[in-house]
C-alpha positions as CSV (number, residue, x, y, z in Angstrom):
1,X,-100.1,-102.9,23.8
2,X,-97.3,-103.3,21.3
3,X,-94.9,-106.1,21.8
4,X,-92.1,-107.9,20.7
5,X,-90.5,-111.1,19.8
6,X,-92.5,-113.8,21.8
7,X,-94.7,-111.4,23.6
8,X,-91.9,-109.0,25.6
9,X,-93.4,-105.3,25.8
10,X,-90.7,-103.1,24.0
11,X,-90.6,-101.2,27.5
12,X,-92.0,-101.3,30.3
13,X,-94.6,-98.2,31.8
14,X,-94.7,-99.2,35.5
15,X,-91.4,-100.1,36.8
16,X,-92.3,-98.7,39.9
17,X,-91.3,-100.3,43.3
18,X,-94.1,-101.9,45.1
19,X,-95.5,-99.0,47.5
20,X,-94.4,-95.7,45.1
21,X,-96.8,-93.6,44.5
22,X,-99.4,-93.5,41.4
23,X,-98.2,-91.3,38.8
24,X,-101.4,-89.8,37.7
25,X,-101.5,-86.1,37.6
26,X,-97.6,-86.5,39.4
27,X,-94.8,-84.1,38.2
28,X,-93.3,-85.5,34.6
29,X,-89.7,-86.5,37.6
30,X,-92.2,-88.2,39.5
31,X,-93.9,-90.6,37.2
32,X,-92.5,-93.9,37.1
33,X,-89.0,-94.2,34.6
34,X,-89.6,-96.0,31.2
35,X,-87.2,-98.4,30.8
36,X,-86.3,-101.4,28.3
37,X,-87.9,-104.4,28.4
38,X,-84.0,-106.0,28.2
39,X,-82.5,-104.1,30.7
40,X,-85.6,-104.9,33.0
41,X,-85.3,-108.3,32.6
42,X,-80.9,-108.1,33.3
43,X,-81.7,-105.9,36.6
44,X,-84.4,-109.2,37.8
45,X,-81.3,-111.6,36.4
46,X,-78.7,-109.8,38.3
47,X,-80.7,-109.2,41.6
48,X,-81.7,-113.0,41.8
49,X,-78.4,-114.6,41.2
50,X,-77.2,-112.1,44.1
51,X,-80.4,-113.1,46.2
52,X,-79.5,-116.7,45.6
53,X,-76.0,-116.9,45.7
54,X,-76.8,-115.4,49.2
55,X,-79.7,-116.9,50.9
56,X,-80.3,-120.0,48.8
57,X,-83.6,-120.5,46.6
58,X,-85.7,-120.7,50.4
59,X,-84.9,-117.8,52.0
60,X,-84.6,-115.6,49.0
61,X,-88.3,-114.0,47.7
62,X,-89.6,-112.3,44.9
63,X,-90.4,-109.0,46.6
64,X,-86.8,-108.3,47.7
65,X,-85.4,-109.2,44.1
66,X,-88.1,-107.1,42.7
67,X,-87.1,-104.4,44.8
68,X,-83.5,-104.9,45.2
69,X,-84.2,-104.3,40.7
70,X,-85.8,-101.3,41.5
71,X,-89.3,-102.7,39.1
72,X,-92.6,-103.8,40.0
73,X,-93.0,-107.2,41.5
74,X,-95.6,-108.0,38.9
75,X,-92.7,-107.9,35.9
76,X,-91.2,-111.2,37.8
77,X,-93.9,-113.0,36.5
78,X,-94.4,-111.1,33.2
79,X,-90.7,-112.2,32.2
80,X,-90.0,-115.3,34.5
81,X,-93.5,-116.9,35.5
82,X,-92.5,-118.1,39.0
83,X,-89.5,-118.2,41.7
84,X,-88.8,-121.4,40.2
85,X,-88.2,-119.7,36.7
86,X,-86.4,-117.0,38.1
87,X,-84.1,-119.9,39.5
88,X,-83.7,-121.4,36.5
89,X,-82.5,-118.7,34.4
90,X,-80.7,-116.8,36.9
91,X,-78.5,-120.1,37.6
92,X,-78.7,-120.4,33.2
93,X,-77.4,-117.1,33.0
94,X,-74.7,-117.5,35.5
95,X,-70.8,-117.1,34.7
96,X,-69.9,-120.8,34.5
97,X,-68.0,-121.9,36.8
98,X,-64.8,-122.8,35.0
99,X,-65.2,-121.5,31.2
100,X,-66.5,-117.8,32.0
101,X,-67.7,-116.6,28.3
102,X,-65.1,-118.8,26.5
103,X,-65.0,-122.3,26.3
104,X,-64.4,-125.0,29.2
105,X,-60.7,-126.2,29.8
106,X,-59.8,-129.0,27.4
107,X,-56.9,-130.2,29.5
108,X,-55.4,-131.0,32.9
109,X,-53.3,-128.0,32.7
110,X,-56.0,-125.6,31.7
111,X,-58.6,-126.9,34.0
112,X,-55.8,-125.8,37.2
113,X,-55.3,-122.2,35.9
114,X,-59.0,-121.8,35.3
115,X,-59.4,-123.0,39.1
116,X,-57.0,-121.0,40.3
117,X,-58.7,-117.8,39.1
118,X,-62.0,-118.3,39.7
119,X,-60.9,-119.7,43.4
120,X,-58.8,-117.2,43.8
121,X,-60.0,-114.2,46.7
122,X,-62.0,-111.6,45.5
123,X,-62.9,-113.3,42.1
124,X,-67.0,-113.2,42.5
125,X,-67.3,-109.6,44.6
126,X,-70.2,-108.2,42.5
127,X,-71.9,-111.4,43.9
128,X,-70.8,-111.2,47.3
129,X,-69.9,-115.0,47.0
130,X,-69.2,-117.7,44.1
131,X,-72.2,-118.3,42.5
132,X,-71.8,-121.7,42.6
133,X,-73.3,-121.5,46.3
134,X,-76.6,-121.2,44.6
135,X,-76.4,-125.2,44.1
136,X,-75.8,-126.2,47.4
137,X,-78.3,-125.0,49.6
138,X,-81.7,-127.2,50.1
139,X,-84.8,-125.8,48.1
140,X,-87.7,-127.2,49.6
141,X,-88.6,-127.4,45.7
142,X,-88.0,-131.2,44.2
143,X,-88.1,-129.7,40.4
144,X,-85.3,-127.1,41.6
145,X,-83.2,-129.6,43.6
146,X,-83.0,-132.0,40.3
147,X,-81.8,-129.0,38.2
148,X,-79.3,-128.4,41.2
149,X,-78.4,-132.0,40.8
150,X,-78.6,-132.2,36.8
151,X,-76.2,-128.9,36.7
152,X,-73.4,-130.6,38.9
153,X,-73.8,-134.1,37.2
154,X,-73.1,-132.1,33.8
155,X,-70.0,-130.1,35.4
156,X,-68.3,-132.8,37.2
157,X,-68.7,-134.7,32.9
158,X,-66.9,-131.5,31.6
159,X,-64.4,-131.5,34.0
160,X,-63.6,-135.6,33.3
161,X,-63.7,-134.9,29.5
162,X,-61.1,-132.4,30.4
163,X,-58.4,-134.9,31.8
164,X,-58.9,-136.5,28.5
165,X,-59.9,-139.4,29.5
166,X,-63.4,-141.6,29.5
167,X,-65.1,-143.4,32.6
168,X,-63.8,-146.5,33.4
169,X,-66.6,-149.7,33.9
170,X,-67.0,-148.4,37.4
171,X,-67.5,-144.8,36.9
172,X,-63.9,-144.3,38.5
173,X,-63.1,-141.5,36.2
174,X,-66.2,-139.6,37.3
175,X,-66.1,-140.1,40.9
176,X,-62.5,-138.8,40.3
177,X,-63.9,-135.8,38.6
178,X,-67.0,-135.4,41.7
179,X,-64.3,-135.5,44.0
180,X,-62.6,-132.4,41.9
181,X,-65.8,-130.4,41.4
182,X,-66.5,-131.2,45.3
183,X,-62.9,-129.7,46.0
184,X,-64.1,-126.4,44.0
185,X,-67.4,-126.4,45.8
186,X,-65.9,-126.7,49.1
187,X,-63.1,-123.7,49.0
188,X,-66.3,-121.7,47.9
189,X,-68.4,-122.5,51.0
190,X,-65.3,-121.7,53.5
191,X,-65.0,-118.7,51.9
192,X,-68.5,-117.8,52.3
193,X,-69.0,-119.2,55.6
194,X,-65.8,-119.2,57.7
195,X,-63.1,-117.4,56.5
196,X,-60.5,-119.7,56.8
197,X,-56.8,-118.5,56.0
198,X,-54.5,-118.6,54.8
199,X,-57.1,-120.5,52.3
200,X,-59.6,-117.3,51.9
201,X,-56.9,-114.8,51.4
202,X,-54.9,-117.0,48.9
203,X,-54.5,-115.5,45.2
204,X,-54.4,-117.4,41.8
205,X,-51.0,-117.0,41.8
206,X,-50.5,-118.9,45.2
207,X,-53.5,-121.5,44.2
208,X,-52.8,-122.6,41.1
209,X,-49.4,-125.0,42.2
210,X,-51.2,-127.2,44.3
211,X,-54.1,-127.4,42.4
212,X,-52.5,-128.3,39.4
213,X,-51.2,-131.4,41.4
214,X,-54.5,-132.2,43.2
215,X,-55.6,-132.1,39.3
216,X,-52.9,-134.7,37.8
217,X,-53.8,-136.6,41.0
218,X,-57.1,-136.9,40.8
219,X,-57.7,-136.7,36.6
220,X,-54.6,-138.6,35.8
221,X,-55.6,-142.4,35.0
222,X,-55.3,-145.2,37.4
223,X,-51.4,-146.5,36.7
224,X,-50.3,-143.7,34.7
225,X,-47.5,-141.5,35.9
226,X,-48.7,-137.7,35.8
227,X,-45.5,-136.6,34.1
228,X,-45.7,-139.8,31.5
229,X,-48.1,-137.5,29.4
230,X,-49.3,-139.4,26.2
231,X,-46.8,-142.6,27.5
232,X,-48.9,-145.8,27.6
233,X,-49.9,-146.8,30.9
234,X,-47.5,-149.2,32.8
């Protein structure tokens, strides 16, 4: 078989659904479709992060990814080796959470728009939920609940480089910005789970002037006014 780059077949013969039919001596619209090896491996991406966004890494399994993909449950391994790889670069290949494809906030003010969007109702519907939910629910798998772990430890260090300032001794600075990452996580999981309003319904438009002063309150150094700006502290 010819392939490409580090070992990816060009295109794949037998994307067929577990339980289809063999396509020998089948009708040319019966055998199964041809289709690229990139788009293949996209379809498994997108079907996962859906599957684990969901129902967590648990209660999410390989056949209904494969077959929410419409492909083979044999190509999951081909492109991704395990459920734990799946995991890995479905939650890799996820929208972050706060930069999208540009880059992360680099300031108080930025960081509270981007919130307020990507809070906002309606902002993850082709997921069905914010796909940050694929971080909080319990594996079963210690390698894939340190990577859950690792991925939040590195967000809530973006968001405290965004308030522009560093950790103090006592890692005040980053509990501040944990608290602000757990604030994010936790209008994700109402949404999900309980539908509270007005907090579910609420737009970017109606989110983003309280969070921009949950953000001063939290990001802004200890004894420095919010409004001071670059003042030195008192």
């Amino acid at each position: 078989m010819t392939t490409t780059g580090a070992g990816v077949p060009p295109e794949d013969v037998t994307d067929t659904p577990d339980g289809a039919d063999s396509p020998l001596g089948s009708r040319p619209e019966d055998r199964p479709r041809r289709r690229d090896a990139a788009a293949t491996r996209q379809a498994l991406l997108t079907a996962a992060r859906g599957r684990f966004t969901r129902l967590g890494y648990d209660r999410t399994t390989l056949r209904d990814v494969a077959a929410d993909a419409g492909v083979n449950l044999a190509l999951i391994k081909r492109y991704f080796g395990s459920k734990e790889g799946l995991f890995k670069a479905a939650l890799a290949t996820a929208p972050r959470f706060l930069g999208g494809e540009s880059e992360f906030p680099r300031d108080p003010a930025a960081l509270a728009e981007a919130l307020s969007r990507q809070l906002a109702a309606g902002a993850w519907a082709e997921f069905g939920a914010h796909p940050v939910l694929m971080l909080l629910r319990d594996s079963g798998d210690e390698q894939v609940d340190d990577l859950r772990r690792h991925t939040l430890e590195d967000f809530s260090r973006q968001v405290l480089a965004a308030s522009g300032t560093q950790s103090a001794p006592n890692d005040e600075g980053l509990l501040r910005a944990q608290l602000l990452v757990a604030l994010g996580v936790g209008v994700a999981a109402l949404r999900s789970t309980v539908g509270l309003q007005p907090l579910s319904a609420a737009t970017s438009d109606e989110l983003l002037g309280p969070l921009a002063d949950i953000v001063a309150g939290l990001l802004t150094p200890p004894n420095t006014d919010p409004a001071d700006g670059d003042r030195e502290p008192r």
